[in-house]
ChimeraX commands (.cxc) that place a marker at each C-alpha (Angstrom):
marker #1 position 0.00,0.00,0.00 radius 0.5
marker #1 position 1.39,3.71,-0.94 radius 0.5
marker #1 position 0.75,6.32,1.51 radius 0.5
marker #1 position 0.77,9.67,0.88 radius 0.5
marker #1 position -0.76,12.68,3.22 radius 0.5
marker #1 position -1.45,16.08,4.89 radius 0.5
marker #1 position 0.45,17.30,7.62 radius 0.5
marker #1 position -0.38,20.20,8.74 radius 0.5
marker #1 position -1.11,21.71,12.71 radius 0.5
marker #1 position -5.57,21.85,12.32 radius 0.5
marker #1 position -6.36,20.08,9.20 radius 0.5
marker #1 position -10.39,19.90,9.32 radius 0.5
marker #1 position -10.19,22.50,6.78 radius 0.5
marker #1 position -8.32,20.14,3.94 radius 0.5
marker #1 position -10.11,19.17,0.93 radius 0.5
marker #1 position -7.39,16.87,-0.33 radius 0.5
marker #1 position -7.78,13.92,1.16 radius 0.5
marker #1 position -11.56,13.67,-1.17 radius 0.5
marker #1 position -9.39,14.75,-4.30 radius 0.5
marker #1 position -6.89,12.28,-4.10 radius 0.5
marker #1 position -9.50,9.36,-2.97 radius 0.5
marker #1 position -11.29,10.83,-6.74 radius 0.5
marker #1 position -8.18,10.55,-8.51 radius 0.5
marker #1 position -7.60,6.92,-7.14 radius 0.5
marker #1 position -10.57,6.24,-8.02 radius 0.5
marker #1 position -10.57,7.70,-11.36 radius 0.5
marker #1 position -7.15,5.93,-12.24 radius 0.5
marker #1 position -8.31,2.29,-10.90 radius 0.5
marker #1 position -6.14,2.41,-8.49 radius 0.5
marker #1 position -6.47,0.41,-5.16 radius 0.5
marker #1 position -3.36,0.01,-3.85 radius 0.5
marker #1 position -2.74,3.63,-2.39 radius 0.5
marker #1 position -3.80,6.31,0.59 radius 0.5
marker #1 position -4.10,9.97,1.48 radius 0.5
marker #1 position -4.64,10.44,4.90 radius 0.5
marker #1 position -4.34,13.87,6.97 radius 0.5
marker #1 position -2.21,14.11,10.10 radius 0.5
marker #1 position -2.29,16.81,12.69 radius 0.5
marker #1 position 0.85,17.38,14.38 radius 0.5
marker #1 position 1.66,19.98,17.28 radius 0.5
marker #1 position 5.68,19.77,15.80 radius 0.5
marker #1 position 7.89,18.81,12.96 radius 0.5
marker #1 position 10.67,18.76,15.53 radius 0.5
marker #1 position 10.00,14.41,14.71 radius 0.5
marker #1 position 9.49,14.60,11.34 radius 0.5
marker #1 position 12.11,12.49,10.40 radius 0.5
marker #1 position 10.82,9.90,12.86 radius 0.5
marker #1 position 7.48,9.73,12.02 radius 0.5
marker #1 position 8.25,9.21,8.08 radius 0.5
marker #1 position 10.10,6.46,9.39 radius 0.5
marker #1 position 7.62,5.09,11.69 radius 0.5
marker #1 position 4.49,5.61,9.52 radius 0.5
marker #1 position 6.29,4.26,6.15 radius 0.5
marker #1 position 5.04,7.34,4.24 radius 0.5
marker #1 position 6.05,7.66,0.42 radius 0.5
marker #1 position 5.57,11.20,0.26 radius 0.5
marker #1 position 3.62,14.12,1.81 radius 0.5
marker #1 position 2.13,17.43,1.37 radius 0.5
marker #1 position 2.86,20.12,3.97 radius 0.5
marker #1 position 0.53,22.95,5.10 radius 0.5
marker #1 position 0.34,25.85,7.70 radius 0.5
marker #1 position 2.08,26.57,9.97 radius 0.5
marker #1 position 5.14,24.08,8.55 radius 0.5
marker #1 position 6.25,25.10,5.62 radius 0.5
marker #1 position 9.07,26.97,6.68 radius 0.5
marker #1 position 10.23,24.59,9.47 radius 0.5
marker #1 position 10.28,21.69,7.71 radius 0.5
marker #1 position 13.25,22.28,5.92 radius 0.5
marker #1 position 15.26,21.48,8.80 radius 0.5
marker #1 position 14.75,17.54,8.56 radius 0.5
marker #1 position 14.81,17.40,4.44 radius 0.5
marker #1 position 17.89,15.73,2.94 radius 0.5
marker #1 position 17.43,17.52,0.12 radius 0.5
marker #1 position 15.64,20.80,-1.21 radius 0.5
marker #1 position 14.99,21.45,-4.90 radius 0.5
marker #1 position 16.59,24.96,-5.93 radius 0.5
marker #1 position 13.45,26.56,-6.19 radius 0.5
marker #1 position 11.89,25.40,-3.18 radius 0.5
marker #1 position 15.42,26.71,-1.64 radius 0.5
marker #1 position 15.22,29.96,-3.28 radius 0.5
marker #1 position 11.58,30.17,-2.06 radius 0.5
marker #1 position 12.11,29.26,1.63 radius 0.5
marker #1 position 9.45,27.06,1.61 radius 0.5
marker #1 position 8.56,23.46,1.28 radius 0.5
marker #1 position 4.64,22.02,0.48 radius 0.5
marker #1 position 5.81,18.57,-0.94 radius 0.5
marker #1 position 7.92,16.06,0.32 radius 0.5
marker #1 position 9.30,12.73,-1.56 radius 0.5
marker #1 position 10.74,9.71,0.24 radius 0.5
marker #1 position 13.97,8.41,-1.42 radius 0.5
marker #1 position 14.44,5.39,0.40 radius 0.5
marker #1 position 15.52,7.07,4.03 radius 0.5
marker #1 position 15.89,10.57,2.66 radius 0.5
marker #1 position 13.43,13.25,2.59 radius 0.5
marker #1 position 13.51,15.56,-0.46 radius 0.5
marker #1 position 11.80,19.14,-0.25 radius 0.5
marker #1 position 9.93,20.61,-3.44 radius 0.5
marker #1 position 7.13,23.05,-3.47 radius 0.5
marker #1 position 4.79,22.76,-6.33 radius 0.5
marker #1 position 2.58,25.88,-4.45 radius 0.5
marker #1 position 4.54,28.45,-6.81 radius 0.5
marker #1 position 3.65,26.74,-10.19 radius 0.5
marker #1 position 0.05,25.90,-8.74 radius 0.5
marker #1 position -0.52,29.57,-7.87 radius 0.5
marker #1 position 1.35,31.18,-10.98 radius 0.5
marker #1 position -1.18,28.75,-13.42 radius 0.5
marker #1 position -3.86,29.52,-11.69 radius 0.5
marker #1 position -3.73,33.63,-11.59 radius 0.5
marker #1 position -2.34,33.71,-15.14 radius 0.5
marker #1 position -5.89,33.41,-17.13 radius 0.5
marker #1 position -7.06,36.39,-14.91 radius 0.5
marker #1 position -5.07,38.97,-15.40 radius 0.5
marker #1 position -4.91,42.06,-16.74 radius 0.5
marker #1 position -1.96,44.48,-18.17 radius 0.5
marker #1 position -2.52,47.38,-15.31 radius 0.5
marker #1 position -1.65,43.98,-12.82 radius 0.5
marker #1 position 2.02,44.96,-12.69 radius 0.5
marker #1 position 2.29,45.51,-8.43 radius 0.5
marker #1 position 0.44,42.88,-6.12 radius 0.5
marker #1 position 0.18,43.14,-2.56 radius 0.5
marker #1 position 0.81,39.99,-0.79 radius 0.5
marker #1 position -0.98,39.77,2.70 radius 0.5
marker #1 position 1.23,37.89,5.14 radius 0.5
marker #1 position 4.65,37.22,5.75 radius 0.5
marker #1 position 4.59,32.78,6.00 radius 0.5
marker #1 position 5.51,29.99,3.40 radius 0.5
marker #1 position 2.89,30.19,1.56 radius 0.5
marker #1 position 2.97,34.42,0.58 radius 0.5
marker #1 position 6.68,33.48,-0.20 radius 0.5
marker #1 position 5.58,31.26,-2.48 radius 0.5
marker #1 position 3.13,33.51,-4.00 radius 0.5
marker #1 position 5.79,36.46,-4.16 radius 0.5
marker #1 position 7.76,33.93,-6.04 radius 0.5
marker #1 position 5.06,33.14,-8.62 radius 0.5
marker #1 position 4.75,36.75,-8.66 radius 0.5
marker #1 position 8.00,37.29,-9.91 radius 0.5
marker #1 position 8.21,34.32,-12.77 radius 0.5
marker #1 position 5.04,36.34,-14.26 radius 0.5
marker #1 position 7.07,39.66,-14.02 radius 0.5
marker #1 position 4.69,41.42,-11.39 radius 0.5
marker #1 position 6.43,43.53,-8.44 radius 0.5
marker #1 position 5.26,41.76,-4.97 radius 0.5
marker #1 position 5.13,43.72,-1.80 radius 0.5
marker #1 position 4.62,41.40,1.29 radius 0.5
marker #1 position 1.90,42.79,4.05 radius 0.5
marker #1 position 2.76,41.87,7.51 radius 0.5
marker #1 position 1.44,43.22,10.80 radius 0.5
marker #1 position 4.68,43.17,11.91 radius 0.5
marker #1 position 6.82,44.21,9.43 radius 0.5
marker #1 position 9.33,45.02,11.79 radius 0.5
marker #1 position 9.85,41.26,11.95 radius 0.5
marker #1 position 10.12,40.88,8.33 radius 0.5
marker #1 position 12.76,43.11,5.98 radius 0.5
marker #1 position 10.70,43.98,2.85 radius 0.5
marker #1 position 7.14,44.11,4.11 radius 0.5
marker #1 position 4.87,46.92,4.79 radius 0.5
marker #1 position 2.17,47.59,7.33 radius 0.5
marker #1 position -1.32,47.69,6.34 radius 0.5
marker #1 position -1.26,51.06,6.91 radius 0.5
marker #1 position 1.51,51.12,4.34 radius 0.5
marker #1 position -0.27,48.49,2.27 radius 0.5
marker #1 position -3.86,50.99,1.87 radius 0.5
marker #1 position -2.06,53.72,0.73 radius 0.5
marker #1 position -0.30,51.57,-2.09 radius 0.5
marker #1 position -3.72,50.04,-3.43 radius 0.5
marker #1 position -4.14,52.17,-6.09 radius 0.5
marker #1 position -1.07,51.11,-7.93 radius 0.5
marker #1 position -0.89,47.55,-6.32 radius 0.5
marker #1 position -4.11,46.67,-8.67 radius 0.5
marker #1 position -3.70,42.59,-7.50 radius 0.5
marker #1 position -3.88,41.52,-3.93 radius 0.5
marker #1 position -3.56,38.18,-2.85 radius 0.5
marker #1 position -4.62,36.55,0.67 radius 0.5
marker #1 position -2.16,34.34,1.63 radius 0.5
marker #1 position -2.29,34.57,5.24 radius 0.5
marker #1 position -5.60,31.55,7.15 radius 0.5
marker #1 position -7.82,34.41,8.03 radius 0.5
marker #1 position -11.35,33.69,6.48 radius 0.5
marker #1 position -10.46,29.50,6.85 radius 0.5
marker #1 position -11.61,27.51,9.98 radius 0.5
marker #1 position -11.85,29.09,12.94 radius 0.5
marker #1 position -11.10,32.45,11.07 radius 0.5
marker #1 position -14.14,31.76,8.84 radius 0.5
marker #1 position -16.24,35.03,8.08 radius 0.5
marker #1 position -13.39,37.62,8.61 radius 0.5
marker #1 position -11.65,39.22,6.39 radius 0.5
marker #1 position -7.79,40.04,5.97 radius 0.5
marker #1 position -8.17,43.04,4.19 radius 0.5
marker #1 position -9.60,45.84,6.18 radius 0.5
marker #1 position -10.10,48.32,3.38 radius 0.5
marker #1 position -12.56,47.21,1.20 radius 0.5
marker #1 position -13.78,50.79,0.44 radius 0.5
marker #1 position -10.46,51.38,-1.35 radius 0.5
marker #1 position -10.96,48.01,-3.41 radius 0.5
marker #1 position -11.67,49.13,-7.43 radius 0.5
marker #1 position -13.34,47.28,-10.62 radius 0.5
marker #1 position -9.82,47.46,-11.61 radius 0.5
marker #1 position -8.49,45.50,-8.55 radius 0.5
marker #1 position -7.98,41.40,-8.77 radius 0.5
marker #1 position -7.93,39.99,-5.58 radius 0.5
marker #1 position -6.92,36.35,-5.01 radius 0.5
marker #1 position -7.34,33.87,-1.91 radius 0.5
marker #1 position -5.70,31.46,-1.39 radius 0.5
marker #1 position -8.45,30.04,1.40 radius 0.5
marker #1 position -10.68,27.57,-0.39 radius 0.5
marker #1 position -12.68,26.22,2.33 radius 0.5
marker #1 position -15.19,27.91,2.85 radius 0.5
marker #1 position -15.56,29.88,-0.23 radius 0.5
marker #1 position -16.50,32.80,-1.38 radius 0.5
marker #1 position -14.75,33.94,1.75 radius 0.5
marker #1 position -15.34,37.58,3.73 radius 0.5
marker #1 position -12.18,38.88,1.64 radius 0.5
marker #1 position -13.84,38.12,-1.55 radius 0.5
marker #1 position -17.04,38.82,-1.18 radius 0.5
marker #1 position -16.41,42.31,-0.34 radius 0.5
marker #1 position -14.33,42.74,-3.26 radius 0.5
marker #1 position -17.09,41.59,-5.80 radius 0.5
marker #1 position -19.08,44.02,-3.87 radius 0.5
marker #1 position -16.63,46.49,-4.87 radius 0.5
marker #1 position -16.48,45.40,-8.78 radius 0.5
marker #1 position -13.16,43.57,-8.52 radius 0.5
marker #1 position -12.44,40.33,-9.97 radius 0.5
marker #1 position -11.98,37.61,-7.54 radius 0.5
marker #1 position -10.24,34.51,-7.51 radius 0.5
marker #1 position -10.64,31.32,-4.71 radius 0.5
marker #1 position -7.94,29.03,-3.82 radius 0.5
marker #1 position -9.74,25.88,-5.25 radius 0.5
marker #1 position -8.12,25.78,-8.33 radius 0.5
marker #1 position -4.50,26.29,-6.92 radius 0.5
marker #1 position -5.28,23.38,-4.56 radius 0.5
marker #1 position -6.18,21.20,-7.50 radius 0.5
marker #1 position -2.92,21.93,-9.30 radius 0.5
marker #1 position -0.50,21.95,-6.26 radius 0.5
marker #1 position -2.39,18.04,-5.61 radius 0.5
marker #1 position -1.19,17.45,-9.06 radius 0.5
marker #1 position 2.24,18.36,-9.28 radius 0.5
marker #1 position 2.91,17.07,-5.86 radius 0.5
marker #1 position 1.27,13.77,-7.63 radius 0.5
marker #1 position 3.76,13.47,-10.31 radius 0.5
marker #1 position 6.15,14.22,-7.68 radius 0.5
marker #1 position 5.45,11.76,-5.90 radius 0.5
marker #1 position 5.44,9.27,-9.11 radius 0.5
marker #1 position 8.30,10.45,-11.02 radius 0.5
marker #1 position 10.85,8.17,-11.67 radius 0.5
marker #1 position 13.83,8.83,-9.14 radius 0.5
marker #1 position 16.72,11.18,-10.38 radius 0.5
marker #1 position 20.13,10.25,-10.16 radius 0.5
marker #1 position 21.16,12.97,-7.72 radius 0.5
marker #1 position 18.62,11.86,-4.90 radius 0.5
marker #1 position 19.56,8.43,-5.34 radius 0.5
marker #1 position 21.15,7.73,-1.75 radius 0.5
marker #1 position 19.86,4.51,-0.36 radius 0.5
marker link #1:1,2 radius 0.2
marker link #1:2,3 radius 0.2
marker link #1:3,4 radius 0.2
marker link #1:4,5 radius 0.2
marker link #1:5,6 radius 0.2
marker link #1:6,7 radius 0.2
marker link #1:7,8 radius 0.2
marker link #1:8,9 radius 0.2
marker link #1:9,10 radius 0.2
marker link #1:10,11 radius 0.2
marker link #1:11,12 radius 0.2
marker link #1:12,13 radius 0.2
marker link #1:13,14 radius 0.2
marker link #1:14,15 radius 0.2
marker link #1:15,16 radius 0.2
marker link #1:16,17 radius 0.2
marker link #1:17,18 radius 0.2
marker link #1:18,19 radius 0.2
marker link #1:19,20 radius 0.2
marker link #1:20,21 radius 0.2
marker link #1:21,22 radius 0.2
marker link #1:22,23 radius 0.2
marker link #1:23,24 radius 0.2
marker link #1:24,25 radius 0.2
marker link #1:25,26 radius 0.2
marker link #1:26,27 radius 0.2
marker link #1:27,28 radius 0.2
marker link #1:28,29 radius 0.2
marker link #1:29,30 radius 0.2
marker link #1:30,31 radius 0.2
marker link #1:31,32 radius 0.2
marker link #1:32,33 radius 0.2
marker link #1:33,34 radius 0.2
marker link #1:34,35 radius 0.2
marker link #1:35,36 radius 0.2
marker link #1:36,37 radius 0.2
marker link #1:37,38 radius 0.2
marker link #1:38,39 radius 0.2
marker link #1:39,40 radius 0.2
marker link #1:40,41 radius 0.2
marker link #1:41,42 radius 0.2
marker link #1:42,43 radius 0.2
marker link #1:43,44 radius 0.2
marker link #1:44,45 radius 0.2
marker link #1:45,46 radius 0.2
marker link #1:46,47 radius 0.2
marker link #1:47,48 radius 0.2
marker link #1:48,49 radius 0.2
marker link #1:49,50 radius 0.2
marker link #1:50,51 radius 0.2
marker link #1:51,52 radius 0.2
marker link #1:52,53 radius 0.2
marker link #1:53,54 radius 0.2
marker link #1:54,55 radius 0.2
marker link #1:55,56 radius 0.2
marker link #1:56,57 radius 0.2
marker link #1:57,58 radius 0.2
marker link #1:58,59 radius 0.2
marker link #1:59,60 radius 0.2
marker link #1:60,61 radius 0.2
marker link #1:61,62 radius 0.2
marker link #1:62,63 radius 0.2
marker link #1:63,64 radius 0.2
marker link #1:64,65 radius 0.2
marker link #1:65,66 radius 0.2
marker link #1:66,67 radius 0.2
marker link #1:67,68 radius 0.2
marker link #1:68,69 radius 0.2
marker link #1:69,70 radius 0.2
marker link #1:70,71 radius 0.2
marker link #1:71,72 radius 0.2
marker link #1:72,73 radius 0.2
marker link #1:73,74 radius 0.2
marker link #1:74,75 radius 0.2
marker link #1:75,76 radius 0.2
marker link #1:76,77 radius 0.2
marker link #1:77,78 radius 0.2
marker link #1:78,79 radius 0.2
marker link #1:79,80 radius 0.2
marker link #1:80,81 radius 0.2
marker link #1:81,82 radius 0.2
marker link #1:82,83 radius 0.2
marker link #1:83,84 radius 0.2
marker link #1:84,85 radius 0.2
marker link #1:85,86 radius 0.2
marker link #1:86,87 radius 0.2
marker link #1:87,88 radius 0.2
marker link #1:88,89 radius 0.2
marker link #1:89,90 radius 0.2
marker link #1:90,91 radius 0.2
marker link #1:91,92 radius 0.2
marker link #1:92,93 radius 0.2
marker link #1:93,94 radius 0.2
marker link #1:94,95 radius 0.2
marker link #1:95,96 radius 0.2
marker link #1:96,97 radius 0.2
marker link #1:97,98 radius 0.2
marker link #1:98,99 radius 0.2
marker link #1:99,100 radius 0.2
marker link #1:100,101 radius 0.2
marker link #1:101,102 radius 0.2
marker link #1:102,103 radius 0.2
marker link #1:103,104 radius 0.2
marker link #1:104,105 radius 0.2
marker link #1:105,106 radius 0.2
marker link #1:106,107 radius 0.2
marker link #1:107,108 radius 0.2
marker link #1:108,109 radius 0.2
marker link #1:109,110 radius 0.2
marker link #1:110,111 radius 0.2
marker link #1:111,112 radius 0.2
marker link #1:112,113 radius 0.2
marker link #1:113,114 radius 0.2
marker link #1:114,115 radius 0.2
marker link #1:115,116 radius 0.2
marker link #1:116,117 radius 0.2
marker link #1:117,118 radius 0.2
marker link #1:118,119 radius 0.2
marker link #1:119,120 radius 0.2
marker link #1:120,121 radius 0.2
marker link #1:121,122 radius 0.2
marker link #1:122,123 radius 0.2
marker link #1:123,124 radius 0.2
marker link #1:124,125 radius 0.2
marker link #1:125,126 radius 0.2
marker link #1:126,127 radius 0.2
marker link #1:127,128 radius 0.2
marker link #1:128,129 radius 0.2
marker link #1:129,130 radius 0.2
marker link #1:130,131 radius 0.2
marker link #1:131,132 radius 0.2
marker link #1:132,133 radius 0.2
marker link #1:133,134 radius 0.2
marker link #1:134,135 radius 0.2
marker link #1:135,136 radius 0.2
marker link #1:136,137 radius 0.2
marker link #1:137,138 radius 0.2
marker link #1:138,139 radius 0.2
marker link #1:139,140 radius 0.2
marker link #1:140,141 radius 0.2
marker link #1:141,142 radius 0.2
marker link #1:142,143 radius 0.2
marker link #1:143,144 radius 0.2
marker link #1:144,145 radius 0.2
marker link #1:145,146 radius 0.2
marker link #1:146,147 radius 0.2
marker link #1:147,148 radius 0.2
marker link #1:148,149 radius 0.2
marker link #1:149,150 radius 0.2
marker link #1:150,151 radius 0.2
marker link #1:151,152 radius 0.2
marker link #1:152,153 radius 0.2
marker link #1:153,154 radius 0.2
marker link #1:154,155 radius 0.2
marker link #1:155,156 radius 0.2
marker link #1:156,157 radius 0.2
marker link #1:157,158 radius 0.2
marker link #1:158,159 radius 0.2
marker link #1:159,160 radius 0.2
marker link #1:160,161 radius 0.2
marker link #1:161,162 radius 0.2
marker link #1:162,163 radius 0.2
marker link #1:163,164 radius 0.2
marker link #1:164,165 radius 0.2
marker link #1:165,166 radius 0.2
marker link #1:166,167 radius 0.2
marker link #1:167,168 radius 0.2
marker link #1:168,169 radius 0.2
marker link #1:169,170 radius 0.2
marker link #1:170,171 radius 0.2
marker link #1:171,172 radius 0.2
marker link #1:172,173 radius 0.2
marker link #1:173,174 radius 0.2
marker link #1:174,175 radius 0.2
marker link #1:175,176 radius 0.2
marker link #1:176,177 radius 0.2
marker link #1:177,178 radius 0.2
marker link #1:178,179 radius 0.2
marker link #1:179,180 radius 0.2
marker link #1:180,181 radius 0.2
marker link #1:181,182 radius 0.2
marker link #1:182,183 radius 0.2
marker link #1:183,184 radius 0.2
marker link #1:184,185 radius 0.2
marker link #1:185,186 radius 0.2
marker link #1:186,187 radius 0.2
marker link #1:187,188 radius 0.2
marker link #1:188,189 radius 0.2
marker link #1:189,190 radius 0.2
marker link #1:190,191 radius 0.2
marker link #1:191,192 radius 0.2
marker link #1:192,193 radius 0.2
marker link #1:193,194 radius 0.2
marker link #1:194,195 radius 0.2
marker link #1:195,196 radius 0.2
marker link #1:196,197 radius 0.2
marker link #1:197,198 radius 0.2
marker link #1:198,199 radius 0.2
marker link #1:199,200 radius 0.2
marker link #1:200,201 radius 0.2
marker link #1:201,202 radius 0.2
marker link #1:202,203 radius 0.2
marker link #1:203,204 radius 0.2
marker link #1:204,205 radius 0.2
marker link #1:205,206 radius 0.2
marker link #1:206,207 radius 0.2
marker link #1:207,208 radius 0.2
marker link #1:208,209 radius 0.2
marker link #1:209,210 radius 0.2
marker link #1:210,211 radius 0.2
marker link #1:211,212 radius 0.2
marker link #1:212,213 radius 0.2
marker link #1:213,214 radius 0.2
marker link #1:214,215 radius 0.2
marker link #1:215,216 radius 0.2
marker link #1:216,217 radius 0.2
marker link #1:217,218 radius 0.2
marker link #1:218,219 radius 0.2
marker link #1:219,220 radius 0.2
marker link #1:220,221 radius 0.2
marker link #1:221,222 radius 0.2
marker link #1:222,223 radius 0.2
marker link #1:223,224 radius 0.2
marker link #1:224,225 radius 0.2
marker link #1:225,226 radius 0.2
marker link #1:226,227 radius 0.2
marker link #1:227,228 radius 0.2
marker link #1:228,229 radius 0.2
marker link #1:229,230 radius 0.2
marker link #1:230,231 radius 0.2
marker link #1:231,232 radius 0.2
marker link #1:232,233 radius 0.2
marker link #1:233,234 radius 0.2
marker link #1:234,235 radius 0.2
marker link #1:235,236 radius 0.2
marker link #1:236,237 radius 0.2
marker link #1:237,238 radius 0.2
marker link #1:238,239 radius 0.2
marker link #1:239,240 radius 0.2
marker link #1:240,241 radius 0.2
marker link #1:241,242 radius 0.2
marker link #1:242,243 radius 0.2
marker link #1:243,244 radius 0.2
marker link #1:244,245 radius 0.2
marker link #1:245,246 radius 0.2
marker link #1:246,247 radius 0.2
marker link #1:247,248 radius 0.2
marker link #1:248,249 radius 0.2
marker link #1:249,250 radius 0.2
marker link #1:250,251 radius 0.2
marker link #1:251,252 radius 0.2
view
């Protein structure tokens, strides 16, 4: 039996575990699972992958960052990113990837417009560096929202981040508020400033349309839900996972 999964610190949120039971289904087969588990730490990653004979695994809040720490190996753009969403097991080794980036970039592409040259990017985590990443492949200037930005060379306050909404015509939720037990708020608290012109992006699927976006269709702007980026990111972490094995990771 192949076993794939979620890890993640409150996962009741997840969606993928019905996806990838669909696409087993879908591709006859019968011989693998996606389960979710909730873990206070990563601090026994290495451990548990061990323990629980895992073949790969997808990572979610608040992880992302700290997982890195236990990976053998971390593919150059999930280095360059500072963030890992997908893991592969190589025999006893552990290599990082993060297929969030390509998911995200595919996914905003069809909706864009040319005045979508500056994006604000709410929240400082792994997945906003991720997004900023994207951000940069499709040649759009990210600025990184934090309410600490003190904490965090490069970001602005959202102070900072109001007064730059009227160039910054993209802004993209990449922070949990509006998901779980943030449900029904909103991370953005100036939707009077929101524009037809604006495109604004979450990355929260579940539930959906979330407080964020339905304030900015209120407003005229195009919105965007996380769905289809969790679709994609399932998919590339899926041929991942499936790939045949290169030659560098080869160390068991």
């Amino acid at each position: 039996m192949k076993k794939y999964g979620l890890i993640g610190k409150s996962l009741t949120h997840s969606w993928s575990p019905q996806w990838f039971a669909e696409k087993f289904a879908h591709m006859g087969i019968t011989d693998a699972e996606y389960r979710l588990y909730e873990m206070d730490s990563v601090a026994n990653l290495r451990q548990w992958a061990s323990d629980s004979r895992i073949d790969g695994f997808n990572v979610t809040i608040p992880y992302k960052e700290a997982v890195i720490a236990s990976l053998d190996v971390v593919d150059p753009s999930a280095k360059a990113i500072g963030a890992v969403n997908c893991v592969v097991r190589q025999g006893t080794s552990l290599v990082g990837h993060n297929t969030d980036s390509p998911a995200f970039a595919q996914t905003l592409a069809p909706h864009l417009r040319p005045w979508h040259t500056h994006a604000l990017v709410l929240g400082t985590g792994g997945a906003a560096k991720a997004v900023a990443h994207a951000l940069d492949t499709l040649g759009i200037v990210p600025t990184l929202v934090s309410r600490t930005p003190q904490a965090h060379p490069g970001a602005v306050s959202y102070a900072q981040a109001a007064r730059l909404s009227s160039s910054h015509l993209l802004v993209v939720n990449a922070t949990p508020v509006g998901m779980s037990t943030l449900a029904g708020r909103s991370p953005w608290p100036y939707p009077l400033l929101l524009t037809p012109r604006h495109l604004c992006y979450d990355l929260v699927y579940n539930p959906s349309p979330t407080a964020f976006l339905i304030s900015a269709a209120q407003a005229g702007a195009a919105t965007c839900d996380g769905l289809a980026m969790l679709h994609t990111q399932a998919e590339l972490s899926w041929q991942l996972w499936t790939a045949p094995i290169p030659r560098e990771y080869k160390y068991n």
